[in-house]
N, C-alpha and C positions, 0 to 999 in steps of 0.2 A: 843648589839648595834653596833660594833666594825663589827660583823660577817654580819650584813642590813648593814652598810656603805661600805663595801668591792664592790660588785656587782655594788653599785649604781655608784662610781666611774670610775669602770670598765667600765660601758654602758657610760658617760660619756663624758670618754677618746674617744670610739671610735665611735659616733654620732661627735663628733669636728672634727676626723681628715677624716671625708666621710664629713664635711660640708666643710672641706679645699679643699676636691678634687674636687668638686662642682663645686667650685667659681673658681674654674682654667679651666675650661669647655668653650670656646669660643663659642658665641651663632651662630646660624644657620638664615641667614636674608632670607624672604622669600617674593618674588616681588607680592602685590596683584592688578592684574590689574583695571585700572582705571573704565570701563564699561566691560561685557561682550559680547562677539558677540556668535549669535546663531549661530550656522552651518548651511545653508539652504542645505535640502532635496530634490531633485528634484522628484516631483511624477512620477510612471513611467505613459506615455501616453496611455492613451485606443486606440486599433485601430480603424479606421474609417471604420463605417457597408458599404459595398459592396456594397449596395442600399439604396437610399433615403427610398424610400419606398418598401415594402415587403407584401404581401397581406397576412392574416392570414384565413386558408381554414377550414369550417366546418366541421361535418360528413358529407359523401359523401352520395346519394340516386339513386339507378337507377331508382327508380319511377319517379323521378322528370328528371330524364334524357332524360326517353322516354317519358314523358308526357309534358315536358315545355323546348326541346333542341331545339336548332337554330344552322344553320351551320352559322357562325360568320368565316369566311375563313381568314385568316389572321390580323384579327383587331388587333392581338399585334405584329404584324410584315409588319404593315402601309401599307396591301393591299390596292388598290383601290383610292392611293394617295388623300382620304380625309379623315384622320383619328377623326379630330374633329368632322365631321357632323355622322360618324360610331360610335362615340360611344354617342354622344347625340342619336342617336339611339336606342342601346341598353339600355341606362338608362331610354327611355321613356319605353320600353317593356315590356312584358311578359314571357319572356325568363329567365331562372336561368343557362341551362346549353348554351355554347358558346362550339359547339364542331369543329376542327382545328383551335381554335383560335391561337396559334402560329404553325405559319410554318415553313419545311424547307425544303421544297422542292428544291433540288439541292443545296441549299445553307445553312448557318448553324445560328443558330438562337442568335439573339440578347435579351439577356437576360435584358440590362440594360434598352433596349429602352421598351420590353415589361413590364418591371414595372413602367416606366414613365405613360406609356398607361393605365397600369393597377388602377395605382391611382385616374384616370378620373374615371375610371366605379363603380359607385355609390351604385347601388344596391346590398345587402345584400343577402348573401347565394349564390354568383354566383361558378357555378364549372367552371372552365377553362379545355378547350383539347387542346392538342399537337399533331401535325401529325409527324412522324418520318418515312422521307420519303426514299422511295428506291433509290431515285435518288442522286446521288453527283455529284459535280465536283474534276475532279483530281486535284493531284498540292500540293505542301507543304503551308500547311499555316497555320494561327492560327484561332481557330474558336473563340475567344474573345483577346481582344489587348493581355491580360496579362496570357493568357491561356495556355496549353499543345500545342505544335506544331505537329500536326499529319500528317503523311503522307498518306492524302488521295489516293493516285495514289493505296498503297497497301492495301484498302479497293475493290477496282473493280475485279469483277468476269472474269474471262478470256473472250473476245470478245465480250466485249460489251462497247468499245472506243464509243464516240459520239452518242450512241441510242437516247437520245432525245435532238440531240441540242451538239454546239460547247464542249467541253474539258467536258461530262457529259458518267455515266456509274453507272449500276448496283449495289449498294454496295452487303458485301455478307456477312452474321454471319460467315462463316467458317474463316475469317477474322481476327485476335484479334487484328489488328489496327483498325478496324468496333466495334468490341465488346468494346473495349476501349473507344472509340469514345462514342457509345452511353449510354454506364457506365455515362460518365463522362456530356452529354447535361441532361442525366434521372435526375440525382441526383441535380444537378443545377436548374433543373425546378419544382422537389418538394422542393426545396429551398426556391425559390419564389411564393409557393401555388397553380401551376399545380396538376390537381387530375386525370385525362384521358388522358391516353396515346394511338396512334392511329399507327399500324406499315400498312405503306402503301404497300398493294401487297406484302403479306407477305412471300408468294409461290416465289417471287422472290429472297428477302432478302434469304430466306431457302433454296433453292432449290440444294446448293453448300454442304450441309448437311443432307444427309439423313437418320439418327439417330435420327435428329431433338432435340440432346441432350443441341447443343449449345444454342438453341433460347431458350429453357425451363431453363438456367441457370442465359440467360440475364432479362428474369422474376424473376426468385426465386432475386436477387441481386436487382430488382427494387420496389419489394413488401419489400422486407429485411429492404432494405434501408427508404423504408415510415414509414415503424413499428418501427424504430428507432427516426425517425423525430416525429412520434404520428399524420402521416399523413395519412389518409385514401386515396389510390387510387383506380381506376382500369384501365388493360388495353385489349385493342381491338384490330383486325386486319381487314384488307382486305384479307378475306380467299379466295376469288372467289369460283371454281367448287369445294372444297377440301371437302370431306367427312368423311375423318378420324375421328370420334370422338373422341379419346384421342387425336388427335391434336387441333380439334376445341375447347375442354373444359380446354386448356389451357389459354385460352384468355375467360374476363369477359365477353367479345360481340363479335359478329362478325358485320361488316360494309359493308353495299354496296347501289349502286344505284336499283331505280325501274324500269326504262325501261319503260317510258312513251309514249303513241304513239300520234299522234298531236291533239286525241281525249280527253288527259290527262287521259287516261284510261292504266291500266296495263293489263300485260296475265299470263294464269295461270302455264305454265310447270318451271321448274325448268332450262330454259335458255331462253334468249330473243332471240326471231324468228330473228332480227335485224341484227344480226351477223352469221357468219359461224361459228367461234367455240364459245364453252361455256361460256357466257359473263350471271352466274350464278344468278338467281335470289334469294336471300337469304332468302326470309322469304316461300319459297318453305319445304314443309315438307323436302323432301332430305337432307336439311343443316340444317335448324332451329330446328328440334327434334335432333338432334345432338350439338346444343351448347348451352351457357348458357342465352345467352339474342342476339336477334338482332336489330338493329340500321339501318334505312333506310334513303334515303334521295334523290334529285334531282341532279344525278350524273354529272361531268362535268369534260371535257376534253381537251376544245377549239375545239371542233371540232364542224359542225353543229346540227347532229344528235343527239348529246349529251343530257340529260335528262332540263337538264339548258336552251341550247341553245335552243329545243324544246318552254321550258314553257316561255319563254321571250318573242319569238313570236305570242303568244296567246294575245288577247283580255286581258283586265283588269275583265271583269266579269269570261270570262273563264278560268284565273289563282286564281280568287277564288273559281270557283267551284271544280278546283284541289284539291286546297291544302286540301277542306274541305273534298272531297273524301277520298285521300289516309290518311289526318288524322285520319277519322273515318273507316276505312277498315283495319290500322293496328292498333288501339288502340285494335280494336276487338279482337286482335287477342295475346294482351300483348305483342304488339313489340311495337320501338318507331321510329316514322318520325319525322325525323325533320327537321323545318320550314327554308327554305331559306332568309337568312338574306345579306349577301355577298358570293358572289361565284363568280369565273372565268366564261368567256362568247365566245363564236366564235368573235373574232373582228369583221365581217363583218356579222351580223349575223340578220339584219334590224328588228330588234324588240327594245322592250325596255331594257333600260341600267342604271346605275348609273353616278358615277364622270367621266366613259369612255367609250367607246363602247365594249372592251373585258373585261368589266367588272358590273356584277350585284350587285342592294343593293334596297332593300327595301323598302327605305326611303323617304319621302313624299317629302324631298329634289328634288328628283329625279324622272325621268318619269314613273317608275313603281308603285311606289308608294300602295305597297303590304301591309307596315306595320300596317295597320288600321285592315284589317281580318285576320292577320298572329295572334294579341294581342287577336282579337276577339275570335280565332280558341282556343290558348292558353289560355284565362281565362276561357274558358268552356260555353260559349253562345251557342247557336243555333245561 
């Protein structure tokens, strides 16, 4: 008993004097605030999309391009200063493809204003075309407020200051303030649902390169760039006389005017009699068994003899038995013409017009008043 009391005493002893040193232990006061506050988070801000509206582009179709195309000349870049009654136009139409619908001729294209435009046009499965044109103006500037500042000056091909018109000159791919340039309008305009691209007078742009390495690069990077996007494009040129076929089947079409005579009849050699040099007639074996698809249309220049200025002067029956001609003489032949909707005009040129005299449209609006057998031509009536 002696030897169980020993121990118990023992543990005892020394649980009392750990409970002494306890109780000497000053407490710890610890302040519990009265409410809590939550921290506020600031979410970060989503940026603001570029454009209201952005058009979303289908598969592309060349059938439908040369079977249901209109030349729509600048309707997203407010040709013909009535753009509302242009595209109430188009939305009554038969028209799917709008080919130069944005321009830039000499000047550089408005991206924002052509999606404002773009969101009017109503009708479903429309392809949009772009002209990319030979002509610039010199001069440092921006080709959008918030844009790259290019120096156009060093896009111009030596000696060619002022060829059409005040502070305007030749751009030139050999260029790569040119190639930059149009890197940068390409990619912005499959941005916003452009699917035809259109190099105007292409032999001109080129001609400062004769490897023709550069202008097949500016391709590969704009085809690149749609199959990126999961946009389907294509694009064209104005080849005129050029017969090269590994250059012509670098481009999905080639583009040109008919060379109408005041009979609204065309001729068969592969240059129009009209002219002293070869002012190429493109659905001519020569050039057309050499490219991939071609593209016709009622050429225009502002000059009188011009194919436009021609068919303006004509009678209202005689401009429909045009259009129904050369629609059915190229369908025959699996090219595609297409239907004059707006186009530039001779100012002075005493036939019929649209919103102005150096300017054509179609529209019932106006004195020509074409778009009743243009839709008729295009839904496939007789």
């Amino acid at each position: 008993m002696i030897i169980l009391l020993f121990p118990a005493i023992v543990l005892l002893l020394l649980v009392s004097e750990k409970m002494d040193q306890i109780s000497k232990i000053e407490p710890a006061l610890v302040v519990i605030p009265k409410r809590i506050v939550k921290t506020e988070i600031k979410e970060e801000e989503l940026p603001k999309p570029k454009y209201k509206y952005v058009y979303t582009p289908g598969p592309i179709s060349m059938d439908k391009i040369k079977n249901q195309g209109c030349v729509a000349d600048g309707i997203l870049s407010q040709y013909g200063d009535d753009t509302k009654s242009a595209v109430a136009m188009i939305n009554r139409s038969n028209c799917t493809y709008l080919h130069r619908a944005l321009e830039t001729w000499a000047d550089t294209p408005d991206f924002k204003k052509a999606t404002e435009i773009m969101a009017q046009i109503k009708k479903p499965g429309i392809i949009y075309g772009m002209f990319i044109s030979e002509a610039i103006k010199r001069g440092d500037r921006s080709f959008e407020k918030d844009g790259k500042e290019f120096d156009f000056s060093d896009m111009c091909q030596d000696d060619t200051k002022d060829i059409w018109g005040g502070n305007t000159c030749k751009a030139g791919v050999n260029s790569k303030e040119y190639r930059e340039y149009i890197r940068q309008i390409t990619h912005e305009a499959i941005d916003i649902g452009i699917q035809s691209f259109l190099f105007g007078q292409v032999y001109m742009q080129d001609n400062s390169d004769p490897t023709k390495e550069r202008m097949l690069k500016v391709l590969d990077d704009m085809r690149s760039y749609a199959k990126e996007k999961g946009i389907e494009i294509v694009i064209g040129a104005q080849t005129g006389n050029i017969t090269d076929e590994k250059y012509l089947r670098m481009f999905d079409y080639i583009e040109g005017g008919v060379g109408i005579g005041e009979d609204g009849k065309i001729e068969n050699g592969p240059c129009w009699s009209q002219k002293e040099s070869c002012w190429a007639l493109l659905w001519h074996e020569k050039y057309a068994s050499k490219a991939n698809n071609v593209l016709l249309h009622l050429d225009w220049s502002g000059l009188p003899y011009d194919d436009m200025s021609i068919f303006a002067r004509m009678d209202r029956q005689k401009r429909a038995e045009t259009l129904k001609y050369l629609h059915n003489y190229f369908s025959s032949k699996d090219m595609g013409f297409l239907m004059p909707m707006m186009a530039t005009l001779y100012k002075k040129n005493e036939g019929c017009f649209g919103p102005k005299s150096g300017f054509y449209s179609a529209s019932n609006k106006y004195k020509c008043q074409d778009e009743g057998i243009i839709n008729s031509i295009l839904s496939g009536r007789k």
